[in-house]
ROLUMBA-126996 format. One line per field, with one value per atom (N, C-alpha, C, O): atom name; x, y, z. Coordinates in steps of 0.1 Angstrom, whole numbers, plus 5000, padded with zeros to 4 digits. Each point is the difference from the previous one (the first is absolute). Example, Ala and Ser with C-alpha at 12.3 -4.5 7.8 and 13.67 -1.06 7.14 Angstrom:
atom = N CA C O N CA C O
u = 5132 4991 5009 5010 4986 5009 4992 5005
v = 4943 5012 5012 5000 5011 5011 5011 5011
w = 5078 5000 5000 5007 4986 5000 5008 5001
END
This chain:
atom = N CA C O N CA C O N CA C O N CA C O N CA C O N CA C O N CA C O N CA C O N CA C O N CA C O N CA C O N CA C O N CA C O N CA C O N CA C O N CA C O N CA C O N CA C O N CA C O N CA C O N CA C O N CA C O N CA C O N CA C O N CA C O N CA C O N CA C O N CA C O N CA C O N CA C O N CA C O N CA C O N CA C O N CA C O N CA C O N CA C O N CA C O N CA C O N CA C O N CA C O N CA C O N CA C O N CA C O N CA C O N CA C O N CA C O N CA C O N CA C O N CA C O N CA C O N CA C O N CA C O N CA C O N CA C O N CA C O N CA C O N CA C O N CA C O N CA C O N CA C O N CA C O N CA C O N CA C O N CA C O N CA C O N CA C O N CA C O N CA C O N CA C O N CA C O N CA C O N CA C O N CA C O N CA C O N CA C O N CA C O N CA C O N CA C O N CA C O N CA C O N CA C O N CA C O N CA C O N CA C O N CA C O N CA C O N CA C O N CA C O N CA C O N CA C O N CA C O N CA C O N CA C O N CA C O N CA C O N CA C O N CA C O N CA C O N CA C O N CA C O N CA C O N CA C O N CA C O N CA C O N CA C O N CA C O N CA C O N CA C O N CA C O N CA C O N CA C O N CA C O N CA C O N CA C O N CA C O N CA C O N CA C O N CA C O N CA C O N CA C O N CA C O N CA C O N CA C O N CA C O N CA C O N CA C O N CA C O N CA C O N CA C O N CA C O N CA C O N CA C O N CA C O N CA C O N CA C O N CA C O N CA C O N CA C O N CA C O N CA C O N CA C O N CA C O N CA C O N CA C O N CA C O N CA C O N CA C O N CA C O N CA C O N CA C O N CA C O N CA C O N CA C O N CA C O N CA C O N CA C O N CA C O N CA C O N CA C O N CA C O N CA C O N CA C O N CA C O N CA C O N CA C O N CA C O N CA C O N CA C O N CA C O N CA C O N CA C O N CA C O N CA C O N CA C O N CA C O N CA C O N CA C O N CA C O N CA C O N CA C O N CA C O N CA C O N CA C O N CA C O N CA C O N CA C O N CA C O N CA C O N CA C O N CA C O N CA C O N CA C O N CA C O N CA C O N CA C O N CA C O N CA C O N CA C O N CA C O N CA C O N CA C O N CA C O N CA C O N CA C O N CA C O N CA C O N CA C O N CA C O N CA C O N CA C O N CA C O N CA C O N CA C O N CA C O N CA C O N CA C O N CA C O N CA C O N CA C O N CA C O N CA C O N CA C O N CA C O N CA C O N CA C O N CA C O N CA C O N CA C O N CA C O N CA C O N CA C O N CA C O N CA C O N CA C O N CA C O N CA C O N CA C O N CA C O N CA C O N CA C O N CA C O N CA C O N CA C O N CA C O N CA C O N CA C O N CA C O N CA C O N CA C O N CA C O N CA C O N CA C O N CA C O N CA C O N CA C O N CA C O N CA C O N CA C O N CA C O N CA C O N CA C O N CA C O N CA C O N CA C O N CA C O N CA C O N CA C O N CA C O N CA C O N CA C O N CA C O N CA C O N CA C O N CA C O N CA C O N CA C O N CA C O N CA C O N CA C O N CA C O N CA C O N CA C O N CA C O N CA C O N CA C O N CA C O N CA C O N CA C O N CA C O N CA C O N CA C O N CA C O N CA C O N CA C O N CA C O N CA C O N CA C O N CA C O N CA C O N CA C O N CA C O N CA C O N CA C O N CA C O
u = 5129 4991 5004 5005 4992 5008 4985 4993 5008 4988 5002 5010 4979 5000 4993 5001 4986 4988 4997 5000 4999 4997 4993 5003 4983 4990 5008 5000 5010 5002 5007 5003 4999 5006 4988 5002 4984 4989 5000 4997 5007 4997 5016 4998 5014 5007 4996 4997 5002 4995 4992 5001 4984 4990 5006 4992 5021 5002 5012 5009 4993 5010 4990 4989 5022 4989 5003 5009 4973 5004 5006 5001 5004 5010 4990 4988 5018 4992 5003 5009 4982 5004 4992 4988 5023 4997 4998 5010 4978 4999 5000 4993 5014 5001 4989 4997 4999 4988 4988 4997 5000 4992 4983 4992 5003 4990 4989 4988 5021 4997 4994 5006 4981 4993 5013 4999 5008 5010 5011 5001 5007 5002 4996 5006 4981 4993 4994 4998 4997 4997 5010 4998 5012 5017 4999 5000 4998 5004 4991 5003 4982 4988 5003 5002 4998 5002 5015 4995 5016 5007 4995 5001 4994 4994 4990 5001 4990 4990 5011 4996 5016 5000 5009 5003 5002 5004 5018 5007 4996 5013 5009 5012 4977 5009 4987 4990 5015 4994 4999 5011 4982 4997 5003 4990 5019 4996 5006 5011 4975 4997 5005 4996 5013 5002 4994 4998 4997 4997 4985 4993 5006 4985 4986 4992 5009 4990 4983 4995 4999 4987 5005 4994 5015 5003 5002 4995 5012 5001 4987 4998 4992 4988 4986 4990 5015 4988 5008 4992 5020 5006 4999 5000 4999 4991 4986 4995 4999 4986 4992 4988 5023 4996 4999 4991 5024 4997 4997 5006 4986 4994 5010 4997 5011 5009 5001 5001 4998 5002 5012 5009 4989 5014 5007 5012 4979 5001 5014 5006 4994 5011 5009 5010 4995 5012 5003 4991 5022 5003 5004 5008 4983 5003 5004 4993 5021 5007 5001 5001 4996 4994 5006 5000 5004 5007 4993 4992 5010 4997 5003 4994 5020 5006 5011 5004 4998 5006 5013 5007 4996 5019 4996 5009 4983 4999 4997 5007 4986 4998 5007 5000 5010 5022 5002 5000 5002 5007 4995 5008 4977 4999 5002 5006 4992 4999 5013 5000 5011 5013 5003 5006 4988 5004 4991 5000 4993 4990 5011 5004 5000 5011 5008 4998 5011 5011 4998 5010 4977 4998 4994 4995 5005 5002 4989 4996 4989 4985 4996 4991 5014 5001 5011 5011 4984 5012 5007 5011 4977 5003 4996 4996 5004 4995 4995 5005 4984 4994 4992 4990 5017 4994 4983 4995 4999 4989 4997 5004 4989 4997 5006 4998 5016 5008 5013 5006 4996 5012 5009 5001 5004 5017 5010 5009 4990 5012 4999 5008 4980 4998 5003 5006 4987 5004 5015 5006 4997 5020 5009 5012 4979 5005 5003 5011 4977 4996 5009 5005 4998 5008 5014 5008 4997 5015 5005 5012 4979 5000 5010 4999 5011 5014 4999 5008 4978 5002 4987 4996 4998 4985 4998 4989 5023 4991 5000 4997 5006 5008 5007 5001 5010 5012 5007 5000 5011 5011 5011 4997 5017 5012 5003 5000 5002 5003 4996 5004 4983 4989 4995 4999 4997 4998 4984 4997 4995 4986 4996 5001 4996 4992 4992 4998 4996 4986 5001 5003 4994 4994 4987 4991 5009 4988 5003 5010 4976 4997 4989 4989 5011 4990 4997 5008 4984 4992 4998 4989 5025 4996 4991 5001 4991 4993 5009 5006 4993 5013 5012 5010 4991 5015 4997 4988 5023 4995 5001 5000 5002 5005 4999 4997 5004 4996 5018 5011 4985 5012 4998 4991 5022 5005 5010 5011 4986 5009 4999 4989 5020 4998 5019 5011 4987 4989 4992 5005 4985 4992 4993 4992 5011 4992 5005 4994 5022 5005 5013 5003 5006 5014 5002 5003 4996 4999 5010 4997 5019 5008 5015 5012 4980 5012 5012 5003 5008 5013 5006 4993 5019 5005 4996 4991 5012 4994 4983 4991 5009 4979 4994 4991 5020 4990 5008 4994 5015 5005 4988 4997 4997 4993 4985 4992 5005 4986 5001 4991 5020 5002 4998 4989 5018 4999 4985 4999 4994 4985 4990 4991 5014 4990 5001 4991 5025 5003 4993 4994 5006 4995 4983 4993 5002 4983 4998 4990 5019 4998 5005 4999 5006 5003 4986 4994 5002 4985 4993 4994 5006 4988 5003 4996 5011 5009 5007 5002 5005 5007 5016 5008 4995 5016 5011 5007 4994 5011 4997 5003 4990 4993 5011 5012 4981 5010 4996 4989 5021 5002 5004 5012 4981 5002 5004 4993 5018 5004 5001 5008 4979 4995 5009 5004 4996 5010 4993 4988 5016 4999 5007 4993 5014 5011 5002 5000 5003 5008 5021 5007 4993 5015 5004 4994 5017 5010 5003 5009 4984 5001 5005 4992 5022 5001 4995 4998 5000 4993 4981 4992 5008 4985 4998 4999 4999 5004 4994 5007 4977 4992 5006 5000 5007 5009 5012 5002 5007 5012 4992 5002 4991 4993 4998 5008 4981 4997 5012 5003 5005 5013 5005 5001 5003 5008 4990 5002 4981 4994 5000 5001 4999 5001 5012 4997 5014 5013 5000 5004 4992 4995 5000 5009 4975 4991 5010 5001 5008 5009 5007 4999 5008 5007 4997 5007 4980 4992 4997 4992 5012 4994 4982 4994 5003 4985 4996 5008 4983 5000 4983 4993 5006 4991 4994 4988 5014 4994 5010 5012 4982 5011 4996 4989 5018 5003 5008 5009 4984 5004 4999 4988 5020 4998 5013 5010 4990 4988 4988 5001 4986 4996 4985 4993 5008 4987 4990 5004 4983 4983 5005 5007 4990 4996 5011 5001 5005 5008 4998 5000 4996 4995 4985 4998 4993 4988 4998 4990 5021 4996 5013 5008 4990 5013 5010 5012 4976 5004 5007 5006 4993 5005 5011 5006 5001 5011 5006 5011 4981 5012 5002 5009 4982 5002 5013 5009 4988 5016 5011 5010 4987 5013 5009 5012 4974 5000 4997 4992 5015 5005 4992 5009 4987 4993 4984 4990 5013 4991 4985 4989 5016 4992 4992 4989 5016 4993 4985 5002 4983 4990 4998 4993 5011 4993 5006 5006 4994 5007 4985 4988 5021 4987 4999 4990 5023 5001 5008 5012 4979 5008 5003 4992 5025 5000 5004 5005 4990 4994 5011 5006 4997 5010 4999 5010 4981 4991 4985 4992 5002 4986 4988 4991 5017 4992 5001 4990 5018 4998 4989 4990 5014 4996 4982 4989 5012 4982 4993 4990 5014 4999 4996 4995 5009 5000 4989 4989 5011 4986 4988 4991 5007 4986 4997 4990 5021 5000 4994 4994 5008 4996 4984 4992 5006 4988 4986 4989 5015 4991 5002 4995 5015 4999 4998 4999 5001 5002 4992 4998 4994 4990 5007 4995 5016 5007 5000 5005 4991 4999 5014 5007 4998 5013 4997 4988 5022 5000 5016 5011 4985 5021 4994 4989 5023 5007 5010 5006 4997 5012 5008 4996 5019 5008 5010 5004 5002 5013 4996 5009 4979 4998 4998 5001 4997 4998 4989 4999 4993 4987 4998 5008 4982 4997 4986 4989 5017 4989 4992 5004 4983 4990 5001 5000 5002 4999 4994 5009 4978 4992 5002 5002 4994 4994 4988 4992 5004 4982 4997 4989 5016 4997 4998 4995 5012 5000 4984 4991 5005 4992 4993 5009 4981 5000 5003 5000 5001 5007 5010 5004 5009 5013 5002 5006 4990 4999 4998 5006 4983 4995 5018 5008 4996 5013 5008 5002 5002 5010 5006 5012 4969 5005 4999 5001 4999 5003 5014 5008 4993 5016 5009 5012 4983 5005 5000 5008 4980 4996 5013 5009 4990 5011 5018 5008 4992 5016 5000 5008 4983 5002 5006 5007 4993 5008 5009 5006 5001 5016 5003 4992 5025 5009 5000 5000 4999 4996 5012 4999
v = 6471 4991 5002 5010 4979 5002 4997 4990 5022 5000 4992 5000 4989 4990 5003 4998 5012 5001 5017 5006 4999 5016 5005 5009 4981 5001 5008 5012 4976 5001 5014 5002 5005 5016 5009 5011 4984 5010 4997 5010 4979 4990 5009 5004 4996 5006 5017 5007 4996 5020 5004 5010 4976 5006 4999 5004 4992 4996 5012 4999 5013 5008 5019 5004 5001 5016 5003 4999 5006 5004 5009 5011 4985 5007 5014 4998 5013 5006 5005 5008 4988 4998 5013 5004 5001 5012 4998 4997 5003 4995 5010 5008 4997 5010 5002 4990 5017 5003 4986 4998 4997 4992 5003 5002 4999 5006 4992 5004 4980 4991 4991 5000 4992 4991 4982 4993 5005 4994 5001 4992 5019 5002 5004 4996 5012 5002 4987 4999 4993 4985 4992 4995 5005 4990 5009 4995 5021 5004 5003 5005 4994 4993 4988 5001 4990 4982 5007 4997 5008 5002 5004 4992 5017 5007 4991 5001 4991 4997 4988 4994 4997 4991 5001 4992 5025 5002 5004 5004 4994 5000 5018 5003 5005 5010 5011 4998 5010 5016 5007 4998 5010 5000 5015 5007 4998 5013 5002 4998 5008 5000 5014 5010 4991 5019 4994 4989 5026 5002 5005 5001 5003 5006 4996 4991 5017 4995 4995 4989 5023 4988 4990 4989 5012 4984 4989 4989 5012 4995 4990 4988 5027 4992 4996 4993 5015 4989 4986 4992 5003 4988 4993 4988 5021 4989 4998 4992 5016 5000 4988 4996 5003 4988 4988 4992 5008 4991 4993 4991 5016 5006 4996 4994 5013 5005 5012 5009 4993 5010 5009 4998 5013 5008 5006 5005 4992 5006 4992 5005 4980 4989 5007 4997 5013 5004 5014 5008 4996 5012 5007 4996 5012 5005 5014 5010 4991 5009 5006 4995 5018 5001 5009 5012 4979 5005 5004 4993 5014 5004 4992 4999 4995 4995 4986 4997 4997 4984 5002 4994 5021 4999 5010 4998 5012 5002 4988 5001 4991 4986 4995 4999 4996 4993 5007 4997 5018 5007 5005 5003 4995 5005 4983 4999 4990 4990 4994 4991 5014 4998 5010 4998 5017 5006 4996 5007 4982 5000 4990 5003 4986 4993 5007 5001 5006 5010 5006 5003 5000 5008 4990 5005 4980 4995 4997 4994 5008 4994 4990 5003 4990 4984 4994 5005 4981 4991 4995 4996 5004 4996 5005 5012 4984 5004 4994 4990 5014 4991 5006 5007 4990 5005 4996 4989 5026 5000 4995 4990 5020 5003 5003 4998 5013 5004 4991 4991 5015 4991 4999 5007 4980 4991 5013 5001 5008 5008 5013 5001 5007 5012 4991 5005 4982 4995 4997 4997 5004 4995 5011 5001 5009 5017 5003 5004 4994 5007 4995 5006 4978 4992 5005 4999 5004 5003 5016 5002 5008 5017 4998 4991 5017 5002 5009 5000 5013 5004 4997 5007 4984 4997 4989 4997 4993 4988 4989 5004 4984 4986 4994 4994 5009 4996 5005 5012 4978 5005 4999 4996 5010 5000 4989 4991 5006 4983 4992 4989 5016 4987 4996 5007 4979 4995 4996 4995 5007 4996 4986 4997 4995 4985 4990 4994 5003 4996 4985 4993 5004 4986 4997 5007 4980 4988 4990 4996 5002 4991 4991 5004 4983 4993 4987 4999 4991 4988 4991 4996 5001 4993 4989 4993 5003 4991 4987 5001 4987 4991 5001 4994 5017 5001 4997 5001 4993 4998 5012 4999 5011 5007 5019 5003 5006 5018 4999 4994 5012 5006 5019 5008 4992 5014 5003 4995 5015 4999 5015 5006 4999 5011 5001 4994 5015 5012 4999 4992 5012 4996 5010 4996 5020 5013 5013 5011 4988 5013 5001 5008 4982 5005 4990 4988 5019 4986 4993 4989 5015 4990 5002 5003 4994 5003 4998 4989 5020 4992 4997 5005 4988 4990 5011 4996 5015 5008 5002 5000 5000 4996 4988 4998 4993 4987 5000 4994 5009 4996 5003 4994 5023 5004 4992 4998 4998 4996 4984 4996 4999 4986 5007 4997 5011 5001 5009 5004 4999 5005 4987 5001 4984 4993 4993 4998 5000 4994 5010 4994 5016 5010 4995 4995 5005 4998 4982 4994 5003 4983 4999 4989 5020 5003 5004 4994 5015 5005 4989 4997 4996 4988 4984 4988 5020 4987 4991 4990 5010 4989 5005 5007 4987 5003 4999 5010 4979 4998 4998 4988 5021 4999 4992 5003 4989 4997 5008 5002 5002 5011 4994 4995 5003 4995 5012 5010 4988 5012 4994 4991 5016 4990 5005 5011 4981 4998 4995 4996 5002 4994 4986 4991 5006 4987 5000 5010 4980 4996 5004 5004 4993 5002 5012 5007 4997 5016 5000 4993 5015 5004 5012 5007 4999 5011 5009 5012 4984 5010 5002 5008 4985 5000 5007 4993 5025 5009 4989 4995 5001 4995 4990 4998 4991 4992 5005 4997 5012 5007 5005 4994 5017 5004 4991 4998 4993 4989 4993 5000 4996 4997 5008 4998 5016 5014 4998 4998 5005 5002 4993 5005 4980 4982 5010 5009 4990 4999 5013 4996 5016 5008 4995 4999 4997 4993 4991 5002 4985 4992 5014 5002 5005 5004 5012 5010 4989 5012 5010 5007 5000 5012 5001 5008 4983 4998 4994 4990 5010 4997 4995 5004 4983 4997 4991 4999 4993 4988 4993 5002 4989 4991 5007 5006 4992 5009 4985 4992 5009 4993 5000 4999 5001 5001 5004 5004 4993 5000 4990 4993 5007 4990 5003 5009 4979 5001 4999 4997 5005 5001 4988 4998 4992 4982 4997 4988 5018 4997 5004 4994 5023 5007 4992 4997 5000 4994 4983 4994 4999 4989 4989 4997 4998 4995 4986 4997 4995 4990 5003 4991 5023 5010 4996 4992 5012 5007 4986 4998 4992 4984 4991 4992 5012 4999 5004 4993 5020 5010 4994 4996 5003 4998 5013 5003 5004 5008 5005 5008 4986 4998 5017 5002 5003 5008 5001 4997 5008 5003 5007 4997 5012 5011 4997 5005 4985 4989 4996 4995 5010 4994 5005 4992 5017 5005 5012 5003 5005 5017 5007 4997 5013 5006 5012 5007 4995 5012 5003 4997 5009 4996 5018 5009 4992 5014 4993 4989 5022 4999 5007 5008 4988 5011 5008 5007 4995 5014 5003 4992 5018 5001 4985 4994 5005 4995 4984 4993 5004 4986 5000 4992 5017 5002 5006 4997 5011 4997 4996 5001 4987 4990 4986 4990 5012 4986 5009 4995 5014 5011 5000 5000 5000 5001 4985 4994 5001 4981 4993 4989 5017 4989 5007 4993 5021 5008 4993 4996 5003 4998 4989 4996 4997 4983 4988 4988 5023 4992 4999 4991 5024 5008 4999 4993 5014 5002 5011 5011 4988 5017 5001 4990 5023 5012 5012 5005 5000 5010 5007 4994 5022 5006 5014 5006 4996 5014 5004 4992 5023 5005 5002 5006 4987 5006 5007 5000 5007 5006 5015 5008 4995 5017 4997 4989 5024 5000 4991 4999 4996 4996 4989 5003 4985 4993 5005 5004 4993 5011 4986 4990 5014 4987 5005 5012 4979 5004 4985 4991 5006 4992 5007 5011 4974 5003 5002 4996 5009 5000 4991 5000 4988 4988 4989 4989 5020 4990 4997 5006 4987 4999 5006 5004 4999 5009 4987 5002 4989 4992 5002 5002 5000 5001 5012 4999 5011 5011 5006 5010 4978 5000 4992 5008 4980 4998 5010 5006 4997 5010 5012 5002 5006 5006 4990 5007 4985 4992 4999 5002 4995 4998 5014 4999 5011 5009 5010 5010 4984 5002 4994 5006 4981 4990 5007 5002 5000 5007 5016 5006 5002 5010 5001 5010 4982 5000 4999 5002 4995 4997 5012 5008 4993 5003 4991 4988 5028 4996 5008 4998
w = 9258 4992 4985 4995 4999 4985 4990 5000 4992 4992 4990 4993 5005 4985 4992 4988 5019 4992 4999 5011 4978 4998 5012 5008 4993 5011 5011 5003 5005 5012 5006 5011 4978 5002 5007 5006 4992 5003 5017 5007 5001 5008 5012 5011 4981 5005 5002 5011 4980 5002 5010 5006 4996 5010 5010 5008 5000 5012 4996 5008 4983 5005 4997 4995 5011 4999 4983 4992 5008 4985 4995 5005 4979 4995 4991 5000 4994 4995 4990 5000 4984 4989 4993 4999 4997 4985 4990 4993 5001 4982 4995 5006 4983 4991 4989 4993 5006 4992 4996 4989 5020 5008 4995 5009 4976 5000 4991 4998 4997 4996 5011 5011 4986 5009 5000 5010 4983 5005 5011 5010 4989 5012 5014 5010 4990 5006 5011 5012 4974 5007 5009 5011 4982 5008 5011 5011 4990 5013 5008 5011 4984 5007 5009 5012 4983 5003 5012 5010 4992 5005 5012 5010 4991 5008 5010 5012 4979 5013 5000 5010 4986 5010 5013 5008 4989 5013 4999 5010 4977 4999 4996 5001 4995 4997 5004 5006 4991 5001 4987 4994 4997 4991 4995 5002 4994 4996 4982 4995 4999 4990 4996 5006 4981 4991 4988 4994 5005 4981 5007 5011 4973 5000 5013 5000 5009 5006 4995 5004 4985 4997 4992 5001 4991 4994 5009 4997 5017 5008 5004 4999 5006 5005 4991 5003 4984 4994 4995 4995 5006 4996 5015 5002 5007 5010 5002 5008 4982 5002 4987 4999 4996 4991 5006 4998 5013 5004 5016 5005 4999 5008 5015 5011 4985 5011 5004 4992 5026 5004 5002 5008 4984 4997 5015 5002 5007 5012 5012 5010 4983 5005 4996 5008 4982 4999 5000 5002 4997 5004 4981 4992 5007 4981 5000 5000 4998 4994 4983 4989 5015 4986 4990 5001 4990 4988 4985 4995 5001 4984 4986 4989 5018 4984 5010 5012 4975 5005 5006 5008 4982 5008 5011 5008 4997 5010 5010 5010 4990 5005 5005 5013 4979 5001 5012 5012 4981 5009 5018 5010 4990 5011 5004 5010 4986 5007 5006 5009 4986 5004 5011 5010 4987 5013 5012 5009 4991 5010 5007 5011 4983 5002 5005 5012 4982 5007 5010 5006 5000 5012 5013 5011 4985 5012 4999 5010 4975 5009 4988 4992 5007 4993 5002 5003 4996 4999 4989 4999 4990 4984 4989 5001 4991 4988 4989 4996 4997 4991 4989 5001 4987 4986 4998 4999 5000 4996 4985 4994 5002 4981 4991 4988 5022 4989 4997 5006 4981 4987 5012 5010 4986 5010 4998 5008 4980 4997 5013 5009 4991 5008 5018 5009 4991 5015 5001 5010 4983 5003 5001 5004 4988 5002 5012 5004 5003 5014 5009 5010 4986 5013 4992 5009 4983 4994 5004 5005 4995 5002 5009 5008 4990 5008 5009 5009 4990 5013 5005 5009 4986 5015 4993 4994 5004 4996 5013 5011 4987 5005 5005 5010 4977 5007 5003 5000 5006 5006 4987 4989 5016 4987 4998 5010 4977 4998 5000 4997 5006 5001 4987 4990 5010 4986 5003 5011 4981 4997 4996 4988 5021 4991 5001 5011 4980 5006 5002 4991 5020 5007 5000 5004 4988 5001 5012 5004 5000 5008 4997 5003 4991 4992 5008 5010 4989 5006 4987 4994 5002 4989 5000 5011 4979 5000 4991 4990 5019 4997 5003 4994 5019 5008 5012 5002 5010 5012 5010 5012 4982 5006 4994 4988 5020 4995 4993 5003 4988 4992 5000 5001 4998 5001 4993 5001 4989 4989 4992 5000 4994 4992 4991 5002 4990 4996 4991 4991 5006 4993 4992 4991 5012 5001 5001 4997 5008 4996 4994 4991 5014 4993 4989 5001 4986 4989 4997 4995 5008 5000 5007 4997 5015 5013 4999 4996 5008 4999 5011 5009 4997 5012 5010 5007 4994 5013 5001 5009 4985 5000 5006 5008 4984 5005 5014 5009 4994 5013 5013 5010 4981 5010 4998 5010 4980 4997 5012 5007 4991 5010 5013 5005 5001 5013 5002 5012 4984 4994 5006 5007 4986 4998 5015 5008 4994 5013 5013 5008 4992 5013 4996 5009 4980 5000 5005 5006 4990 5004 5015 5005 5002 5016 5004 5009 4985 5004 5001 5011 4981 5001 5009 5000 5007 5009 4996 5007 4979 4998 5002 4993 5017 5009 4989 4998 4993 4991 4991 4997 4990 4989 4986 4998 4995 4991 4987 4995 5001 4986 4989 5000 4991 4984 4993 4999 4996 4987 4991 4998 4988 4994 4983 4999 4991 4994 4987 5002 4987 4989 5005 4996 5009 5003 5014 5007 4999 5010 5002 5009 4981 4998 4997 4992 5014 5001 4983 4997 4995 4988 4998 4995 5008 4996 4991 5003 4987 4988 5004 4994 5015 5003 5015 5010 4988 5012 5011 5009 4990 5011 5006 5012 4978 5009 5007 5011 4983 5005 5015 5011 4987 5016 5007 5009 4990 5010 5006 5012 4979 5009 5009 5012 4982 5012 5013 5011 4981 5013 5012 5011 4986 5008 5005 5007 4988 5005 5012 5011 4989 5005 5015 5009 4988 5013 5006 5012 4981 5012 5009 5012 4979 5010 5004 4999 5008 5010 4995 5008 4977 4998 4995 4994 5009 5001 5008 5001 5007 5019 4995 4992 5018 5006 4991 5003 4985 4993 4993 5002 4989 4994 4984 4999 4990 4993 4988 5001 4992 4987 4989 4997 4992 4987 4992 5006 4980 4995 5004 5011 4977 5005 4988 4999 4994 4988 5010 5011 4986 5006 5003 5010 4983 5002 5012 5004 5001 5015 5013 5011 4982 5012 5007 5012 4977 5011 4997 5004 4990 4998 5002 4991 5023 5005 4991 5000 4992 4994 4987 4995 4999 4988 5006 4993 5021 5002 5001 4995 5013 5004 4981 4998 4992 4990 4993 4997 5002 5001 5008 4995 5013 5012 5006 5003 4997 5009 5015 5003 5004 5017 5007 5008 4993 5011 5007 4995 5021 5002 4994 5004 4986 4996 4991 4998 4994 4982 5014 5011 4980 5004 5015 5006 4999 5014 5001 5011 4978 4998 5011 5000 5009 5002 4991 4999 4994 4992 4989 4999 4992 4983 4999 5003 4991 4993 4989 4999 4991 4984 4996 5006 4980 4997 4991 4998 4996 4996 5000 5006 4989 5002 4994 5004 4983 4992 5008 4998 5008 5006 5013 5001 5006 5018 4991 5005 4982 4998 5000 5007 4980 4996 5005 4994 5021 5007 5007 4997 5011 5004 4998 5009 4977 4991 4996 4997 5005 4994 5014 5000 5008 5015 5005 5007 4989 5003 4990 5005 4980 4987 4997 4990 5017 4991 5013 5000 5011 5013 5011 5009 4988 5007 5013 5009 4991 5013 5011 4996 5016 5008 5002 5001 4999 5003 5004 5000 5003 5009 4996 5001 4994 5003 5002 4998 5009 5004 4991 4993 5007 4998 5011 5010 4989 5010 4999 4989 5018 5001 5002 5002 4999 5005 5015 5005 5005 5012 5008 5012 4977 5006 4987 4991 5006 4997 4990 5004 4980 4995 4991 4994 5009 4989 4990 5000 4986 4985 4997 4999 4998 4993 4985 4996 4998 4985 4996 5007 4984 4998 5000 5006 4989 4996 5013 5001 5009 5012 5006 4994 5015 5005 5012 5007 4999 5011 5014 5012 4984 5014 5002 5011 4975 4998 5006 5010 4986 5006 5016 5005 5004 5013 5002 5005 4991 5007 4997 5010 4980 5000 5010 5004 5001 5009 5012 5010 4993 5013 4998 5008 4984 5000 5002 5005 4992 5005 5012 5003 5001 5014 5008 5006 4993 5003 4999 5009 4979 5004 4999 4993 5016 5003 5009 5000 5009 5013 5002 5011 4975 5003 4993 4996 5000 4993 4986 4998 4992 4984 4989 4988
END
């Protein structure tokens, strides 16, 4: 089944065994709530670290029973990280998901070389999954959140990142926008130089399983009459299922621009550690949040 709608991820999950999600210092009534709402619709298993009464009076606000979850109990936020990753490591979760504490002490915990995440070589990056409003279609796109200005081995990995999440969501042959200041191979302009190596890449197989194009300015990627204007001949102009960005400040920018100017629902993960780790913004919403871990419910099951 091929997801169009954020929705339809909750619809998939109840029909699989649930997955079982670790929040790291978990002592805030936001997370608590997203992994409330998780819990009763049936999709995950709940086990909560960090301070145990912080725990349950931030359920007692809101009058949730602390008792739906399993609370591990920590003193301090990096004790938190840390036991929540070894709970990971030892086989009794399936994911992971930032509580209260700072993005910096959660990225510690998943980086620690000897009890963290990854594996050697592995590169870290975060995937959006958005419902734009005025697209026909879910976009999937990054980075947007950790590596501020990737170079050709990054984005190679952040493309095959977007394509495995856009597998998740049933779409068999995802189309990939690599997005650009221009359409045309500008050498002095790295994002166009890349988008071409990367396209060129993808024809000849070292990137498996979508179509792969670029460069390619925004007004192509989602707006097909941009591109026959241009005279720009591809599949991918106006039905990208997936945009890489070619640094932070772009892949943000379009993030916060489709959320605050568009009132758009999304959902990301971090990938590239052993397991699929949630990193919301504060700023996000607690629906954004409720998809998020569905989405990561969703690709726990595979290879990450």
């Amino acid at each position: 089944m091929q997801i169009s709608k954020l929705d339809q991820m909750f619809d998939i999950l109840k029909s699989q065994p649930k997955k079982r999600l670790v929040a790291a210092w978990a002592v805030d009534a936001h997370t608590i709530s997203a992994v409330h709402q998780a819990v009763e619709m049936g999709i995950v298993e709940g086990i909560l670290v960090g301070d145990e009464a912080l725990i349950k009076k931030a359920c007692a606000a809101e009058n949730i029973d602390p008792a739906e979850f399993k609370i591990v109990h920590t003193d301090t936020d990096l004790q938190a990280a840390s036991k929540a990753v070894d709970l990971i490591n030892s086989g009794e979760g399936d994911f992971l998901m930032k509580g209260l504490l700072s993005t910096d002490r959660y990225m510690k915990a998943i980086l620690n070389k000897e009890r963290g995440l990854m594996n050697p070589g592995a590169i870290l990056s975060h995937v959006t999954v958005a419902e734009p409003k005025g697209y026909h279609k879910l976009l999937v796109f990054g980075d947007v959140a950790i590596i501020p200005l990737p170079d050709l081995a990054q984005k190679v990995a952040i493309t095959n990142y977007l394509i495995r999440v856009a597998h998740f969501l049933g779409i068999e042959k995802p189309k990939v926008g690599i997005q650009a200041a221009s359409e045309q191979t500008l050498p002095k302009i790295p994002s166009c130089a890349d988008g071409a190596l990367i396209t060129k890449m993808a024809q000849r197989g070292q990137i498996k399983g979508a179509i792969v194009e670029g460069p390619l300015g925004m007004d192509l990627i989602v707006d097909k009459e941009s591109a026959v204007i241009k005279g720009v001949d591809s599949e991918v102009c106006g039905d990208a299922d997936c945009i890489l960005f070619p640094n932070i400040e772009a892949g943000n920018c379009f993030y916060k621009s489709i959320v605050k100017l568009m009132d758009s629902e999304l959902c990301a993960v971090v990938m590239g550690a052993r397991v699929p780790c949630v990193l919301t913004s504060r700023g996000d919403s607690e629906r954004s949040k409720l998809y998020s871990i569905a989405l990561a419910a969703l690709l726990s099951g595979g290879n990450h």
